[in-house]
N, C-alpha and C positions, 0 to 999 in steps of 0.2 A: 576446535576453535571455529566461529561463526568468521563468514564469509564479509561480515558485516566488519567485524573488526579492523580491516584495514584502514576503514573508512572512517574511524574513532578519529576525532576534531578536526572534520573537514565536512565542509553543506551535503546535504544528500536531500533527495525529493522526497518525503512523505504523504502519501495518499491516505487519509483519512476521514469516514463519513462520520463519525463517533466524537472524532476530536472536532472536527473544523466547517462540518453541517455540509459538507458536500465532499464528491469523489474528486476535486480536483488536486491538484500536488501542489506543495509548501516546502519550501525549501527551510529548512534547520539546521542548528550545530548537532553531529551526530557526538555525542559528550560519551556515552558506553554502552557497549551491551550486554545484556544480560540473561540467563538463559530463559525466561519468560517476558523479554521484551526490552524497549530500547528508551536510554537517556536520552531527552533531545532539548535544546533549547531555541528561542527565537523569538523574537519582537509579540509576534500574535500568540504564541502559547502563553504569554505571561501577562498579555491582556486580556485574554479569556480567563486566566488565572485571578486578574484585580478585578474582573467583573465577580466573581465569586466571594472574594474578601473583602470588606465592606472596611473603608477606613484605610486601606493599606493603599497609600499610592504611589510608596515608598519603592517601592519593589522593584528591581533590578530584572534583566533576563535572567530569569532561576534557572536549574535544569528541571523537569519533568518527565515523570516516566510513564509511558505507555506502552501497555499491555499487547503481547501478537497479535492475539484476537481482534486488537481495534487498529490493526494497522493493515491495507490492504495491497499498497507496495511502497518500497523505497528503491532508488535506484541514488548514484552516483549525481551529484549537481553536472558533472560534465559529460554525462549521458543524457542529453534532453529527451525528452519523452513525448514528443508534440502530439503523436497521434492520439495519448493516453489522454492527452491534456486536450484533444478536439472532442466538441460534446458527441457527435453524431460518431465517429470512430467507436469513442467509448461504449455508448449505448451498444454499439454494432459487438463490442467485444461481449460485454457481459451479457447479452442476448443472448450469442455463442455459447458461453462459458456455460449459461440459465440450460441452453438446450440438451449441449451433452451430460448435466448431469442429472437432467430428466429423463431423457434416455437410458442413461446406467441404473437409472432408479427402475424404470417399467423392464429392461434388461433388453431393450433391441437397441442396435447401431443406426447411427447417424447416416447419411448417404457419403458424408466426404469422411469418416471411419469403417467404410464396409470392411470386413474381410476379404482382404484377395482368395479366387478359387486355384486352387490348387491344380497343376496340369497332370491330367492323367497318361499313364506311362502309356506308350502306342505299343 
């Protein structure tokens, strides 16, 4: 069972650059999840939804599903996220994020990943 499911009809923060044209977090009804990604509903998901259906103004908060791939975090609405949500923090995070997995890519460590040296036996 996902971790995610306790949190089925209660707000949680969604970060999405896919859905919502930037990294910053949205708060949504978390409606179900599922094993390739999550129900969510909310005021702006369904009006980036009538901006796509032409004629439909009709439209209610629907749910909407998004895909893992285009979700980059969700946490609990009563877990604020502030740093996540400050630009310069941010940027700072995913610079990190950018660097160590450039490193695992060329296959040398980080300075703040070294390997500890082993003490040798006297």
């Amino acid at each position: 069972m996902h971790r995610l499911a306790q949190y089925v009809d209660q707000l949680v923060n969604v970060t999405s650059k896919p859905l919502f044209g930037d990294t910053g977090g949205r708060e949504c009804r978390l409606i179900s999840v599922e094993d390739i990604g999550l129900w969510l509903q909310s005021a702006e998901l369904t009006g980036a939804m009538r901006a796509d259906v032409k004629g439909n103004d009709n439209l209610l908060d629907v749910p909407v599903f998004v895909p893992y791939a285009q979700v980059l975090c969700v946490t609990p609405v009563t877990v604020r996220i502030a740093a996540w949500q400050a630009p310069h923090i941010r940027e700072s995070i995913l610079a990190s994020r950018e660097a160590r997995s450039a490193s695992k890519r060329s296959g040398t460590t980080t300075p703040d990943r070294a390997k500890p040296r082993s003490k040798k036996a006297r």
